[in-house]
C-alpha positions in Angstrom: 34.8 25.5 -31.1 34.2 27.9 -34.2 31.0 29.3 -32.4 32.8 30.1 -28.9 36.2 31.1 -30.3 34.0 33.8 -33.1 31.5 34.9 -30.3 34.2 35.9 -27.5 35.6 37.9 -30.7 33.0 39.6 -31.3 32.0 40.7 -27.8 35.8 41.9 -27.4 35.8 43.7 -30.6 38.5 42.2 -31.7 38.3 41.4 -35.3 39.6 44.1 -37.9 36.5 45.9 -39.1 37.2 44.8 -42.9 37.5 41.4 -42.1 35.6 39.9 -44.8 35.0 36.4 -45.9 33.7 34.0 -42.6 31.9 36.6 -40.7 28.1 36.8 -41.1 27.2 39.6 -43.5 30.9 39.9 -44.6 31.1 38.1 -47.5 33.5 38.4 -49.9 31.5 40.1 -52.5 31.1 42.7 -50.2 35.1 43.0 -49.9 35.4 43.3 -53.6 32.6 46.2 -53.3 34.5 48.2 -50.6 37.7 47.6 -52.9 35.6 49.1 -55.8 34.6 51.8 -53.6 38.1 52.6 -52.8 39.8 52.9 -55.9 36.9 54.8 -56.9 37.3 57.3 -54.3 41.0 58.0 -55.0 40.8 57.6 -59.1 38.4 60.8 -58.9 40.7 62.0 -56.3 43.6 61.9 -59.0 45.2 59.8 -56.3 48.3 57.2 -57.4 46.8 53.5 -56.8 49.1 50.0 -56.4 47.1 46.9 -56.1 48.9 43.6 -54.7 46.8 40.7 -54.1 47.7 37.4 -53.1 46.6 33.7 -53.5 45.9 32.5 -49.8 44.9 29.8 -50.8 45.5 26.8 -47.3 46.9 29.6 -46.1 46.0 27.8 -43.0 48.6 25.4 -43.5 51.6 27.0 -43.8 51.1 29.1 -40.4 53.9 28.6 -37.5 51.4 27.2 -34.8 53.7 28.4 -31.9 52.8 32.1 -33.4 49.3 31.6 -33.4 48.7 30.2 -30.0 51.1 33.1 -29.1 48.9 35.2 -30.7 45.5 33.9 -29.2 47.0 33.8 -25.6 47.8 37.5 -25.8 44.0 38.3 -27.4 42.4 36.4 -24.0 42.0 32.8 -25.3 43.0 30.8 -22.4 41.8 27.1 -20.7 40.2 24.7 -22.9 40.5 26.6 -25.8 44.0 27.2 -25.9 44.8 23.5 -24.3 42.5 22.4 -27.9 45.0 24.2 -30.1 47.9 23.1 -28.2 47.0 19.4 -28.8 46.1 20.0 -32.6 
């Protein structure tokens, strides 16, 4: 499911370009480098900088499923994908 679901995102562009973490050659040390690389920039910039971050940890779990198959209806997941979701 994981492999059809992540290829039909990828041909339809649809993932956010700084979506780190699952995505091959998107880890998450690569994240914290294009955070570095940020506050970098605006530090020599003599930009003002406010960091929030957030534990997501089983994030997963606390998701309202009606949004999400809401959500992957309207991205063009439809048929046995979206009936899979609807049963889990």
């Amino acid at each position: 499911m994981f492999n059809r679901m992540y290829s039909f995102l990828l041909q339809n562009d649809i993932l956010y370009k700084y979506q780190f973490g699952f995505r091959k050659g998107f880890s998450t040390f690569q994240a914290l480098i294009e955070l570095l690389d940020t506050i970098y920039f605006h530090r020599d910039n003599h930009d003002f900088l406010i960091g929030m971050f957030f534990d997501l940890q089983k994030a997963f779990d606390t998701v309202d499923h009606s949004i999400l198959l809401y959500k992957l209806e309207n991205y063009g997941f439809r048929g046995i994908v979206l009936k899979w979701f609807h049963n889990y």
